[in-house]
N, C-alpha and C positions, 0 to 999 in steps of 0.2 A: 652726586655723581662725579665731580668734578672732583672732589676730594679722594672718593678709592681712584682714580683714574690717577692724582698727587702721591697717593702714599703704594702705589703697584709701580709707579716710575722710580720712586725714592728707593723699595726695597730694588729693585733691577739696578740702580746704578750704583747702591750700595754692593750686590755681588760680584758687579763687575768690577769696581775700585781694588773688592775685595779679592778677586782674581789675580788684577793686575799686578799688584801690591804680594802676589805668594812668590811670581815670577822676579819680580826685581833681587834676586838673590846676588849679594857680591863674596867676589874673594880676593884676596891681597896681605901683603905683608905689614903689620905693625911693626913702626919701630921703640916705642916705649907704651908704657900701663896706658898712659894718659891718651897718643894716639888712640888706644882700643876703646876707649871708654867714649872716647870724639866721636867716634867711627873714621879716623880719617886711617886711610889706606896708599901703602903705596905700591907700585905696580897691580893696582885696583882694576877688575874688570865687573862688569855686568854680564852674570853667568847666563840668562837670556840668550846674548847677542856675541859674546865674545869668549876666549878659549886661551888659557896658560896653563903651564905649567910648573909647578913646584916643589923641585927635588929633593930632599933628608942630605943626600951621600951617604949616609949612614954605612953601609956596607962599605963602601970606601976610607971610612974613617975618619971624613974630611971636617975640619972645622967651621963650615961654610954651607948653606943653602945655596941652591941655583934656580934660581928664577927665570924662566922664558917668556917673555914678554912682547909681545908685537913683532915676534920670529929675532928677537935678540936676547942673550945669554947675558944677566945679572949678576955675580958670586956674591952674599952677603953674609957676613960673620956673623954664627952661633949667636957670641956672647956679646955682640951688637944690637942681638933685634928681639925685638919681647915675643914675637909671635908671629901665628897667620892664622887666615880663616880660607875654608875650604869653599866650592860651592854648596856642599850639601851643608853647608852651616859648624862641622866641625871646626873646633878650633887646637891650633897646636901652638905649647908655649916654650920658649928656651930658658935654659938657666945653666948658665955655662956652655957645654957643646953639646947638653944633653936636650931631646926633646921630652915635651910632654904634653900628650893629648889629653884634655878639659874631656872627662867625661860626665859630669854635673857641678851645679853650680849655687850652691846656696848659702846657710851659714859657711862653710866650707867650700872652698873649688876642691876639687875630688878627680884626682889623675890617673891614668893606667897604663903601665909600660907591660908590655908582652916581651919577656927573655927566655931564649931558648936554651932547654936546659938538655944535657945527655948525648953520647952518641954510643953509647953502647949497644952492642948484638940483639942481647934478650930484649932493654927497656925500650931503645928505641929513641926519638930526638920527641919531646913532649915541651909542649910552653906553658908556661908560665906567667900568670899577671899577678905584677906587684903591685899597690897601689900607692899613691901617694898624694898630701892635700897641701893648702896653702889656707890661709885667713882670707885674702883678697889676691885678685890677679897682680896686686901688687908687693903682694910679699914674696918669702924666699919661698922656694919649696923644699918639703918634709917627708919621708917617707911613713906612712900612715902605721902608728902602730899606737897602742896605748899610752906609751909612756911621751912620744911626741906631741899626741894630740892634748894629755893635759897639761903637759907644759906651755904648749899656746894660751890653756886657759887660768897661770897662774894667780894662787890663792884661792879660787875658785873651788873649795874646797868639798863644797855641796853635790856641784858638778861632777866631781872627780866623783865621790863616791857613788853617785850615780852613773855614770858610764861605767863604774866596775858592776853594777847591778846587771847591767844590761845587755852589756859586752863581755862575751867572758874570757878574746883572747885575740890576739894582734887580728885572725882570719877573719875573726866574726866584723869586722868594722870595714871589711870590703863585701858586702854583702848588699844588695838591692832589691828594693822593696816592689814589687811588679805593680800593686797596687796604688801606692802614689806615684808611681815612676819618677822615685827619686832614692838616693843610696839611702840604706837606713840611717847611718849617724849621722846625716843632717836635717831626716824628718825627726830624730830624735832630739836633736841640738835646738830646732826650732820649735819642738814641744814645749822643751825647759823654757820658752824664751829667749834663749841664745840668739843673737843677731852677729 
């Protein structure tokens, strides 16, 4: 008796840890690869219990993030800071004054920029997403097309003719697979054994 009475306590304060542990979500800005990799954050909140904000400029132009922080105004340079993380767990990264949101992460980190393209009468203003990867949060980043991605994987010559098998054109390699919930060229990358 004593025992289900030990293992009905153990599953209960395992759900509860496990609760607790979904809400501990933070956001903050990285200043380099390694910070992210740490977890260490700066202007770091506990999305729980605390509230900032973290502005692009983008439409401004500006080479600078602004950060509001415990009701104080931050400016931190683009091409100073590797990145942020959101509350909801997004993360965005810089490389130059350009950003770019992580939208999977595997053999390849896998980026997505939305540019709007058109203003004319009949078409109308329609956007567009480019994609773009990197090898590791600490390389440069690439804009995703065939001929960048096998040049990351120089000599690799195997490889190469196998993503020509599979992929048959810059489009096909931004494409997402619903059922692993992850982009297709990196459930395909890590078929080959690609790491």
């Amino acid at each position: 008796m004593k025992s289900i009475f030990f293992i009905k306590s153990a599953v209960f304060a395992t759900l509860i840890l496990s609760s607790v542990s979904s809400f501990a979500q933070k956001s903050g800005v990285f200043k380099t690869f390694s910070d992210y990799t740490s977890g260490k954050m700066e202007y770091g909140i506990d999305c729980a219990t605390e509230k900032h904000k973290i502005k692009l400029n983008n439409f401004l132009g500006k080479d600078f993030i602004t950060v509001v922080h415990e009701g104080k105004s931050y400016d931190l340079k683009k091409a100073e800071t590797w990145g942020y993380q959101l509350c909801d767990e997004k993360v965005v990264r810089f490389q130059s004054n350009e950003h770019y949101p992580l939208a999977d992460k595997g053999t390849l980190w896998i980026y997505t920029k939305e540019v709007i393209k058109g203003a004319s009468h009949l078409a109308g203003v329609q956007s567009i997403t480019t994609y773009y990867f990197s090898r590791s949060g600490g390389d440069g980043i690439l804009e995703l097309t065939l001929l960048t991605l096998k040049a990351a994987f120089p000599g690799n010559h195997k490889l190469h003719d196998a993503i020509d098998g599979q992929f048959k054109n810059d489009a096909s390699l931004g494409e997402y697979d619903q059922f692993h919930k992850h982009y297709k060229i990196n459930h395909f990358l890590e078929s080959q054994g690609i790491k």
